[in-house]
C-alpha positions in Angstrom: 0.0 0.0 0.0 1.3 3.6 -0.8 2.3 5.0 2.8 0.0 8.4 3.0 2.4 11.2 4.2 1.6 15.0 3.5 4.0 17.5 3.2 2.5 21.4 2.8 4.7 24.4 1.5 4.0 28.1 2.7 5.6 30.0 0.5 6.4 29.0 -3.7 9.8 31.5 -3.9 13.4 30.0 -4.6 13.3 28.0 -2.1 9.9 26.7 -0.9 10.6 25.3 -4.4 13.8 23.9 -3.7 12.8 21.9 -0.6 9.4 21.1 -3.0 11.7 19.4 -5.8 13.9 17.6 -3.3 11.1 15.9 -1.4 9.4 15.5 -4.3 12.5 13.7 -6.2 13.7 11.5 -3.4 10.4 10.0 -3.2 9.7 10.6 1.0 6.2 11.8 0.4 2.8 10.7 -1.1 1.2 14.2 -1.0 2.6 17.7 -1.4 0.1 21.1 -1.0 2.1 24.8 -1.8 0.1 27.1 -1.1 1.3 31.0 -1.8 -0.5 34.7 -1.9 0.1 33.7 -5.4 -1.9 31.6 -6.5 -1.5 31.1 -9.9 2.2 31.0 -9.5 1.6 28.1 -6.8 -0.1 26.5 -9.9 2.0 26.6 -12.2 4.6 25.3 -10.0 2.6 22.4 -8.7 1.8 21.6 -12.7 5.4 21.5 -13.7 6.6 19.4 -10.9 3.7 16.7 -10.5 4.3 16.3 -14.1 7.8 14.6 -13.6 6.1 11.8 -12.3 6.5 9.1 -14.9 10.4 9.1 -13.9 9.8 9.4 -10.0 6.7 7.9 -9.1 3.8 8.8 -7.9 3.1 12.3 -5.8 0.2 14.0 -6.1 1.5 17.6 -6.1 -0.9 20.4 -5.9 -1.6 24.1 -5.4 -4.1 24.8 -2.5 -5.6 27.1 0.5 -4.6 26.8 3.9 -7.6 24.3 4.1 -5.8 22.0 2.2 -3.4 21.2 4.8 -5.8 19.5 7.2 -3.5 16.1 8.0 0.1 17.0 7.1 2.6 15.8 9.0 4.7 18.4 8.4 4.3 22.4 6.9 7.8 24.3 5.5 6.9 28.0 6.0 9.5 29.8 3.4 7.1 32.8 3.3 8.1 36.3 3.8 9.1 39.3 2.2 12.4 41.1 1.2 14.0 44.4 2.6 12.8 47.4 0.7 15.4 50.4 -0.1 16.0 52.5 2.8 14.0 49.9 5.2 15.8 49.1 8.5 16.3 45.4 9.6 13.5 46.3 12.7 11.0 47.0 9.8 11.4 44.2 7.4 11.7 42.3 10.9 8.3 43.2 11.9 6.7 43.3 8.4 7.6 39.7 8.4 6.4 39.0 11.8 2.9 40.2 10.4 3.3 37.9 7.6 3.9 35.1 10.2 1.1 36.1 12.7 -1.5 35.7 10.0 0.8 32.0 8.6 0.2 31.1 12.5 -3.5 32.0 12.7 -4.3 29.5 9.4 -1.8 26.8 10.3 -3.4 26.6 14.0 -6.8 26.0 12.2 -6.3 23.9 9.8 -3.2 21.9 10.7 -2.9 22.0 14.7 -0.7 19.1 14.7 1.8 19.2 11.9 5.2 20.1 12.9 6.4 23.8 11.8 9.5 24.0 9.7 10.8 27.3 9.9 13.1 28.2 6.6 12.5 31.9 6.1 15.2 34.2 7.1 16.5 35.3 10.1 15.5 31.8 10.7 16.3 32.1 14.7 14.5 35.0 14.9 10.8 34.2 13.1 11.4 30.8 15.1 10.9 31.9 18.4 8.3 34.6 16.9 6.1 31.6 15.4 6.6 29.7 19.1 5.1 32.6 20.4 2.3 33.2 18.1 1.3 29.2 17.7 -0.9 28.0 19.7 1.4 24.0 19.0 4.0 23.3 21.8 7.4 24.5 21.0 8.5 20.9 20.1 6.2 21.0 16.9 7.9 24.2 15.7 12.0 23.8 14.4 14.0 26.1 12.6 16.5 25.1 9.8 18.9 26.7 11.6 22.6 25.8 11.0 21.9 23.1 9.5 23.3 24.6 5.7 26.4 26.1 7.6 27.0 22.3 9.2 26.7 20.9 5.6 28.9 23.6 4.1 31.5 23.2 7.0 31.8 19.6 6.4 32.0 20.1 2.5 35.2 21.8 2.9 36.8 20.2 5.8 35.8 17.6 3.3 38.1 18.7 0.6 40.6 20.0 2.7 41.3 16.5 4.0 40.6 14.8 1.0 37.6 12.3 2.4 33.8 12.2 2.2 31.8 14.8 4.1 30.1 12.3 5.9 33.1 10.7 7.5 33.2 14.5 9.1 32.0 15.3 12.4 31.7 18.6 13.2 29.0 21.6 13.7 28.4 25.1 13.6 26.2 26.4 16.4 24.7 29.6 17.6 23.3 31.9 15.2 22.3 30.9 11.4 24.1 34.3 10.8 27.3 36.2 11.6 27.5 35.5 15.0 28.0 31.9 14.0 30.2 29.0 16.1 32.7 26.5 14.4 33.1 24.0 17.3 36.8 22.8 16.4 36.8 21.4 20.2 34.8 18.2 19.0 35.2 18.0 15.2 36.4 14.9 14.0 37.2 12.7 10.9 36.0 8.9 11.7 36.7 9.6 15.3 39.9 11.4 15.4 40.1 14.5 16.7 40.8 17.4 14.0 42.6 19.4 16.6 46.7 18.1 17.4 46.6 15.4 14.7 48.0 14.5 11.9 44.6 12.9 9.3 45.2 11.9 5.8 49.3 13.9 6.1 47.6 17.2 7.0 48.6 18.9 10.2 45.4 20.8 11.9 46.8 24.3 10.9 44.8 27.4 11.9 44.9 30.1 10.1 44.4 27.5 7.1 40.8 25.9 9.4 40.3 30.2 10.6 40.2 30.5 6.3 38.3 27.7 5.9 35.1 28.9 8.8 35.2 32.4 7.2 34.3 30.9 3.2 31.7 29.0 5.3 30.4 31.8 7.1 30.8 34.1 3.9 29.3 31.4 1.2 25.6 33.2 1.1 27.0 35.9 0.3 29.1 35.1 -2.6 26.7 32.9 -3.4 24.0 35.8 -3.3 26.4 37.9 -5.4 26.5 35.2 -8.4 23.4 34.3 -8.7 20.6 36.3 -6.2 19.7 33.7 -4.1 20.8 30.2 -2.0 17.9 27.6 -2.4 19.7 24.5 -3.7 21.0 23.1 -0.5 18.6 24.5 1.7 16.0 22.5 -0.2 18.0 19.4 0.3 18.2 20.3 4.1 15.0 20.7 4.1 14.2 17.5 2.3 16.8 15.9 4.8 14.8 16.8 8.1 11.1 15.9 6.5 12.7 12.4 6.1 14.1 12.7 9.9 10.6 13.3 10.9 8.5 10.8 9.3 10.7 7.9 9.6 11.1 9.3 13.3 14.8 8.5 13.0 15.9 10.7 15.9 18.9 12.0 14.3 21.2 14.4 16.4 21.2 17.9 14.2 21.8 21.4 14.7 18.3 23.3 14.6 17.1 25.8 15.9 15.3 25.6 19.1 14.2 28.0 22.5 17.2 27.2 24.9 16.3 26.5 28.9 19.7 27.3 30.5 21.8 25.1 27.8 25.2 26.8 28.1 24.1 29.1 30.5 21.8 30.5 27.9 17.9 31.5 28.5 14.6 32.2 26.1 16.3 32.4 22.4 16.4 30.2 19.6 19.5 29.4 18.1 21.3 25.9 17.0 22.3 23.3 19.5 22.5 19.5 18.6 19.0 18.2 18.9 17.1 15.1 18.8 14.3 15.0 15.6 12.0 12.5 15.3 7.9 12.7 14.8 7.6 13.9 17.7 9.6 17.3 16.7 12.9 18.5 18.7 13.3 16.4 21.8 16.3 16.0 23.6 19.9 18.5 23.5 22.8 16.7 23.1 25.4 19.3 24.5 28.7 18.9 23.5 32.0 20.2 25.8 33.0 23.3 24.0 36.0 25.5 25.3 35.6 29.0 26.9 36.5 30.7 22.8 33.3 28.7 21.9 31.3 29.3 25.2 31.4 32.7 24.7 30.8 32.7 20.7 27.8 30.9 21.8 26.9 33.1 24.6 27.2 36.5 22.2 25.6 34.5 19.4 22.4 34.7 21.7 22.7 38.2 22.7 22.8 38.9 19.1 19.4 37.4 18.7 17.8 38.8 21.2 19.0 42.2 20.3 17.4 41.5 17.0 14.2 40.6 18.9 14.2 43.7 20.4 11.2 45.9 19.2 9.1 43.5 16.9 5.8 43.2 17.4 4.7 40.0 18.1 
């Protein structure tokens, strides 16, 4: 029998679209609903995609209300709007927190049980906003968080060391921004310890690993500055936790959830290792980070919250 599972995506931009084709092309759901302001762009989207069938398999893919989303499992929201000239960040911050209140209003109607995947940017930021305007517990509502800067961390250790990016262990924490944390204290290739070791003839050298976390923390935007967007590997993240979720694997990944004292940090979202399953965020898996990390973590959050300061929610 064909396992019904329904994915719904908020939002038909770069990369609601993105996560849309990946799901759609790895085969992890039966049923996928975009709904957008647009709705003749959700259309035509949905049209173009579903028609790919014959060499994937069957999805139903379709354009829809909010309605339409009664019994997904889980709703992307990549919604949202982009800064205007001469609009501060506080504005486009609040405009979007608008945007969100009236997302929260529909998805607490129509789908009060999905799980909320936050993708829109700042990602920490309209996280805890949609926490505190769904009526869903907190579990049921993850941010992507730095999820893409783990992946594109582990790309170039990757290819610094010459080995597959998933024999790499390592994360970035904090903030899906600036303020973000490279923890060198844990990261590891197939259990060795990057830092004081010799892997694959390459010493652990850093200012060569200090270049390496500044492409990472700079690759949105030069990617941004080639081609106007990033939606490509986000989609694929994206597509990564949906299949996280419904096979409730309870996989160890750096989202973004509300922190409850976690190193020493209080009422912010930002990324932390966290178990995902169907059940949403569950457990923190805290690794030991040293006091350089500690307090890139710590000012990561005060960043955040002094970009919460002032929006309307």
């Amino acid at each position: 029998m064909l396992k019904r599972n329904k994915v719904g995506i908020v939002g038909t931009g770069q990369v609601g679209m993105a996560a849309a084709f990946s799901i759609f092309q790895q085969k992890s759901a039966s049923e996928l609903v975009l709904v957008d302001l647009n709705d003749r762009r959700a259309e035509g989207e949905a049209m173009d995609l579903m028609h790919a069938q014959g060499y994937v398999g069957r999805c139903s893919v379709r354009a829809g209300d909010y309605a339409e989303l009664q019994d997904a499992q889980m709703v992307v929201i990549a919604a949202g709007v982009s800064q205007k000239p001469g609009e501060t960040r506080l504005q486009l911050l609040n405009r979007n927190a608008a945007i969100f209140r009236d997302i929260a209003v529909q998805l607490d109607r129509y789908a009060p049980e999905a799980i909320l995947l936050i993708a829109t940017n700042p990602v920490d930021i309209l996280t805890y906003v949609m926490q505190k305007l769904s009526n869903r517990p907190p579990n049921l509502i993850i941010g992507t968080g730095t999820m893409l800067d783990t992946t594109r961390f582990r790309t170039l250790l990757s290819r610094h060391y010459n080995v597959d990016p998933r024999s790499v262990h390592a994360f970035i924490l904090g903030e899906h921004g600036d303020s973000e944390v490279p923890i060198w204290s844990s990261a590891d290739i197939a259990g060795c310890p990057l830092l004081n070791n010799v892997i694959m003839g390459k010493t652990f050298e850093r200012e060569a690993m200090d270049t390496l976390f500044h492409q990472v923390k700079r690759a949105a935007y030069e990617i941004i500055d080639r081609k106007g967007y990033t939606n490509w590997a986000i989609g694929l993240v994206i597509a990564h936790l949906w299949r996280t979720i419904d096979d409730d694997q309870n996989s160890i990944l750096p989202v973004s959830v509300n922190l409850d004292g976690e190193y020493g940090i209080h009422d912010v979202c930002l990324s932390i290792p966290t178990a995902v399953g169907i059940n949403g965020v569950g457990a923190r898996v805290l690794p030991n980070v040293n006091d350089e990390e500690l307090a890139g973590l710590r000012h990561s959050a005060d960043v955040l919250k002094q970009g919460l300061a002032g929006i309307e929610i």
